[in-house]
C-alpha positions as CSV (number, residue, x, y, z in Angstrom):
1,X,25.0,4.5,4.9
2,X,24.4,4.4,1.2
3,X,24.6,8.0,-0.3
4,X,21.6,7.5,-2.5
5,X,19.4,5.9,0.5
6,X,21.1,8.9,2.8
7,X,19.6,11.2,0.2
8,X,15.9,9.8,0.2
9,X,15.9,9.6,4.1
10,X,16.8,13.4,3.9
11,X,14.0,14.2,1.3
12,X,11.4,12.0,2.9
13,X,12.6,14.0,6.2
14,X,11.1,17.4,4.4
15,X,7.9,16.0,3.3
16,X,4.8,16.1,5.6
17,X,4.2,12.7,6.0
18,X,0.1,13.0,4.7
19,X,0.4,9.8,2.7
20,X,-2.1,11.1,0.6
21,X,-1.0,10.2,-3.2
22,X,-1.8,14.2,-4.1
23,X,1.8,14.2,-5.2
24,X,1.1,11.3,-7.9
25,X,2.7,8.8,-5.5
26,X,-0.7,6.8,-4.4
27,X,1.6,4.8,-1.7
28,X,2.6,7.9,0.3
29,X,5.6,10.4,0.9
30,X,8.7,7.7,0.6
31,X,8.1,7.1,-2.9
32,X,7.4,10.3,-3.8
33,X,11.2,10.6,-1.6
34,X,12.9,8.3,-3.8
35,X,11.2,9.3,-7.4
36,X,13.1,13.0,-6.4
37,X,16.1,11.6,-5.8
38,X,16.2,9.9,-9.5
39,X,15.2,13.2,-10.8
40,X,11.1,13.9,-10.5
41,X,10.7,17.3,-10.2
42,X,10.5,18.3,-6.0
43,X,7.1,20.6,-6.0
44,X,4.1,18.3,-6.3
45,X,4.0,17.9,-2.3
46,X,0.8,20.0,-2.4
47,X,0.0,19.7,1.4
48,X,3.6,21.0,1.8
49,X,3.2,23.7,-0.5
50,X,6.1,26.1,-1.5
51,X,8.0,25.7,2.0
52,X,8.8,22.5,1.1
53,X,9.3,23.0,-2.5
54,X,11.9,25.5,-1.5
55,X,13.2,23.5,1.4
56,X,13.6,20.2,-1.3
57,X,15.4,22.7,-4.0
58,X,17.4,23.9,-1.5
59,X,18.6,20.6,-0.5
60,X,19.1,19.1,-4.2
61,X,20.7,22.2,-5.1
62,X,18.1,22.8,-8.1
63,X,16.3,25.8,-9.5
64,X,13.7,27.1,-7.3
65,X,9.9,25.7,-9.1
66,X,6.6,27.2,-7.8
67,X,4.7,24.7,-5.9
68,X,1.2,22.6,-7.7
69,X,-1.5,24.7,-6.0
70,X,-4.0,23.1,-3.5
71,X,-8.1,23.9,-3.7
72,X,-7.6,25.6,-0.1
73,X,-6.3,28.8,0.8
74,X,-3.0,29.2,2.4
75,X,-1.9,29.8,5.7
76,X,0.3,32.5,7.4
77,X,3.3,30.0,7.4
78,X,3.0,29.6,3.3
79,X,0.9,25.9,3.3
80,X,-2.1,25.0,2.2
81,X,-5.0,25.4,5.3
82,X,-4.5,22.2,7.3
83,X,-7.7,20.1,6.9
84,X,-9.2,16.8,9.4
85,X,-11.6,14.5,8.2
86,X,-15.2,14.7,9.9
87,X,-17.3,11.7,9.8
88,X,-21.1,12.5,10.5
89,X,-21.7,9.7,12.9
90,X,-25.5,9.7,12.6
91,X,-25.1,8.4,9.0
92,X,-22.1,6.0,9.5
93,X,-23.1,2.3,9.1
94,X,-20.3,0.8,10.4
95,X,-18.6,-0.6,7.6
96,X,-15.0,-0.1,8.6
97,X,-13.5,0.5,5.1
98,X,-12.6,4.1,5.8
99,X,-10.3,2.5,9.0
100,X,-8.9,0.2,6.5
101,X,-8.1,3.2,4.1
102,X,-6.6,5.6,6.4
103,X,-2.4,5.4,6.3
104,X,-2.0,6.5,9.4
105,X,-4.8,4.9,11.7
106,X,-6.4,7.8,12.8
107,X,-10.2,6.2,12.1
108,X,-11.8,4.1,14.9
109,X,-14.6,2.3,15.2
110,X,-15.7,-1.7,14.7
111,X,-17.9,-3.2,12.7
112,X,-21.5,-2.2,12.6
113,X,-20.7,0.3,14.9
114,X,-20.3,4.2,14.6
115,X,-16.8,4.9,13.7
116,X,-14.6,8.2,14.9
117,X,-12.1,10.0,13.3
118,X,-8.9,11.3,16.1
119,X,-8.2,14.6,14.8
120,X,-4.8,15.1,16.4
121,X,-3.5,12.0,14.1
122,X,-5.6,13.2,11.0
123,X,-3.7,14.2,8.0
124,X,-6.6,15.4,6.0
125,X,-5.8,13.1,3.4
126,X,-8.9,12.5,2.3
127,X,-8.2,8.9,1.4
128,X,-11.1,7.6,3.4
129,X,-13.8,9.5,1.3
130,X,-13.9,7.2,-1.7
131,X,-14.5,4.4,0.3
132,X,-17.3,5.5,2.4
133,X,-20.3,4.0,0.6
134,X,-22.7,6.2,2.5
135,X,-20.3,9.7,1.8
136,X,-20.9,10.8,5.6
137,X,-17.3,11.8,5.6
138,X,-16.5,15.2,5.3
139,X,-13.0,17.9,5.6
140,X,-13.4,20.8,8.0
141,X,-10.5,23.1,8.4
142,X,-8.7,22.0,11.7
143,X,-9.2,24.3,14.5
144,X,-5.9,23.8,16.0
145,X,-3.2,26.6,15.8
146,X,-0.5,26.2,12.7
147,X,2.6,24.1,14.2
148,X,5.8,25.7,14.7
149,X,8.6,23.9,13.7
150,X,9.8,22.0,16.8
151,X,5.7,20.7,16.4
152,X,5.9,19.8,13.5
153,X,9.1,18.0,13.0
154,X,7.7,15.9,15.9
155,X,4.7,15.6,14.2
156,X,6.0,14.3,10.8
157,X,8.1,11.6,12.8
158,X,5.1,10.1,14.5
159,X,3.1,10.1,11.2
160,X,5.9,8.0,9.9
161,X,6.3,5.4,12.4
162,X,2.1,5.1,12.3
163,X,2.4,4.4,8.3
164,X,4.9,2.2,8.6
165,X,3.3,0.4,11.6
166,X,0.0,0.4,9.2
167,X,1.8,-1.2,6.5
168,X,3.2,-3.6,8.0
169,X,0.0,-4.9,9.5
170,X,-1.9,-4.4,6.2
171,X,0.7,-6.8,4.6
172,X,0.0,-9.4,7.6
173,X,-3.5,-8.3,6.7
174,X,-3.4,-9.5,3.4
175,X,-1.4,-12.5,3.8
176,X,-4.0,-14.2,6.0
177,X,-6.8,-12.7,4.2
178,X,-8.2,-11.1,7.4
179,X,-10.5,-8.4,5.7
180,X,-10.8,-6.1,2.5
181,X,-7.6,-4.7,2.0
182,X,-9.1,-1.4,0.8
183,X,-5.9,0.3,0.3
184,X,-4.4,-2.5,-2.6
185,X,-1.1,-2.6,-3.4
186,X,0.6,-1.0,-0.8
187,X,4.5,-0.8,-1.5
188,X,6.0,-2.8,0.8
189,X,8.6,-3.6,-1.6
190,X,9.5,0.1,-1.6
191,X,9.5,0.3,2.5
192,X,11.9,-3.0,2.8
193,X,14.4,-1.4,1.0
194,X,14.2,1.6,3.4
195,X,14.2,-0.1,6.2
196,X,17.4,-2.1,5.6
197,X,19.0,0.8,5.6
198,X,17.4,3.5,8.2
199,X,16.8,3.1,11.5
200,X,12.6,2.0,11.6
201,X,10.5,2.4,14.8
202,X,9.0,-0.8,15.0
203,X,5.3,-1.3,14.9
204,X,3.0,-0.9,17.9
205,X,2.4,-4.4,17.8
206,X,5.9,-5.4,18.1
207,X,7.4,-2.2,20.0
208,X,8.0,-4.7,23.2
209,X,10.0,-7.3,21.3
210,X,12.0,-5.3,19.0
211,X,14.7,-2.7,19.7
212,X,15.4,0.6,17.8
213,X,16.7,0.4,14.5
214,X,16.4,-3.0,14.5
215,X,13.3,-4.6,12.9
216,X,12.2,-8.1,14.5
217,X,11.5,-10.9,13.6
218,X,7.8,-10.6,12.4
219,X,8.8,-7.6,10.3
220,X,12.0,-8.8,9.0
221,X,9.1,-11.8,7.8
222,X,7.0,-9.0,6.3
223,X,10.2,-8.0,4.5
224,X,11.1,-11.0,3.1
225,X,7.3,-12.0,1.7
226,X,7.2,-8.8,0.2
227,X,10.4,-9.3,-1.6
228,X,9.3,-12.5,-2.4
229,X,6.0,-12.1,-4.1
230,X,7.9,-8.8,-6.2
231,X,10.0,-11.6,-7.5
232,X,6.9,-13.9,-8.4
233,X,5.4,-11.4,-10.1
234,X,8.1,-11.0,-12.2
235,X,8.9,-14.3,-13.5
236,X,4.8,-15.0,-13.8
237,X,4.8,-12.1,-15.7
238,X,8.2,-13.6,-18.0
239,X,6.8,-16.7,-18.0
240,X,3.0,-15.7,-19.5
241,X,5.0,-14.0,-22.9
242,X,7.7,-17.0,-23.0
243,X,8.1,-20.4,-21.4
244,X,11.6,-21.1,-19.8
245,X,12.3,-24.8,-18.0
246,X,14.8,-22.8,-16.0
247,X,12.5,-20.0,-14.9
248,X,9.9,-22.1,-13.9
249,X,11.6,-24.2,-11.9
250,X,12.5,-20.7,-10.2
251,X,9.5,-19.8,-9.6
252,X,7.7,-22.8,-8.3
253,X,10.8,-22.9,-5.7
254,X,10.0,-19.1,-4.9
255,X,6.7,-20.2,-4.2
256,X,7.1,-23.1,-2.4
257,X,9.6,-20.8,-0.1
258,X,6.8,-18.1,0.5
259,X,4.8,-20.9,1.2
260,X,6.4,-22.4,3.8
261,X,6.9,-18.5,5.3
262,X,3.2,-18.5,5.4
263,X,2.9,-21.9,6.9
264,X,0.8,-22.8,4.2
C-alpha cells in the first residue's frame, strides 16, 4: 500500500467519524485525514476533542496542541458531551431535506410524512438543522453511557461504511437528478482515490453483489464519473480564460465518454 494513503487510513482511523465539517472539512473526516497528512495542523476534530488530538500527535510524531474547544461540556473520558439530533415530530412537514443532509442516514421518514431521527446512528452533527425550513430539529445530550473503546472503534467503523454507502448513492442521486441534493458537492473525487487503495465495505445496496475490498461494478461507475466530471471541470474552467483546439477537443471527448456512462 502507498505510504502516504497508509498514513491517511491510519489518521482517518483516529477520527470519529461525525462527518460534520466542525473541523473546516465540510465533506467529513477523510478530508480532514488527508489535509493532516500534508501538514494541517491535527486538533480541529472538535467532537474528538483532546484524546484524539493527542492520539493524532502521537501518531505524526508532532508537538502535542490543545484541542479547538466545543460549546458543550466535557465528559469523564476528555470529549465533548456526545449529542443526538431530536426532531419534534408534531411540527415536522415532511419535507425530507434533513434525510438528504444527514451523512450517515440516521433520519427517516418520506415525504409529507413525519420523519424520525435513529439515535443509535446519530452523530450529532447537526448538519440537518440548516435545512429544516420549519427548525423543529433540535440536540439533546444522548442518554446512552460514554463508549468504551472496544464500542467505539466498532462504532466509528460502521459510521464509515454508512458515509460511504451515502455517498455513493447521493452521487447516483445526482446523476439522475432523483431529488434535491441538499448536501452539494460531496467529494467523491476525494473518496475514489481512497478507495483504490483501502479495502471499502461496499454499499448496502450493493453488499450482495460485491465482495470485501472489492468495489463492484456500480461503484467502480461512481468512481469513474466522479473522476470524470473533476476532469471537466478543469478544462471548462482552462478553456473559459483561453481557448485551445486541443483542449476542446479533450473535453468534448470527456463528455461524450461520461455520457455514454450515463446512458445519456
Amino acid at each position: 500500500m502507498n505510504s502516504h494513503i497508509s498514513l491517511i487510513q491510519q489518521i482517518d482511523a483516529l477520527l470519529p467519524q461525525t462527518q460534520c465539517g466542525l473541523c473546516g472539512h465540510r465533506d467529513g473526516c477523510l478530508p480532514y485525514a488527508k489535509s493532516i497528512a500534508e501538514g494541517e495542523e491535527a486538533n480541529k476534530c472538535i467532537p474528538g476533542g483532546q484524546p484524539v488530538a493527542d492520539e493524532l500527535a502521537k501518531l505524526l510524531q508532532r508537538p502535542r496542541l490543545v484541542a479547538e474547544p466545543s460549546v458543550w461540556p466535557i465528559q469523564h473520558d476528555g470529549r465533548p458531551q456526545r449529542m443526538k439530533a431530536l426532531i419534534r415530530e408534531d411540527e415536522c412537514i415532511g419535507c425530507t431535506k434533513c434525510i438528504n443532509a444527514c451523512p450517515v442516514d440516521a433520519i427517516i421518514g418520506s415525504g409529507k410524512l413525519m420523519h424520525s431521527v435513529l439515535n443509535d446512528l446519530c452523530t450529532g452533527c447537526e448538519l440537518c438543522i440548516p435545512p429544516c425550513p420549519v427548525d423543529c430539529i433540535e440536540l439533546v445530550e444522548d442518554p446512552l453511557p460514554v463508549p468504551d473503546e472496544t464500542q467505539r472503534i466498532a462504532e466509528q467503523d460502521d459510521l464509515r461504511r454508512r458515509y460511504y454507502a451515502h455517498i455513493q448513492r447521493e452521487e447516483q442521486r445526482r446523476l439522475h437528478r432523483k431529488g434535491p441534493v441538499v448536501r452539494a458537492e460531496i467529494s467523491t473525487e476525494i473518496f475514489a482515490e481512497f478507495s483504490q487503495h483501502v479495502n471499502v465495505v461496499p454499499t448496502i445496496e450493493l453488499v450482495e453483489t460485491a465482495h470485501l475490498g472489492q468495489p463492484s461494478a456500480d461503484a467502480k461507475t461512481t468512481i469513474e464519473l466522479a473522476k470524470l466530471r473533476t476532469q471537466i471541470k478543469k478544462l471548462e474552467k482552462q478553456l473559459s480564460v483561453r481557448e485551445n483546439p486541443q483542449k476542446r477537443q479533450e473535453l468534448m471527448s470527456l463528455q461524450q465518454h461520461l455520457a455514454d456512462l450515463q446512458g445519456v
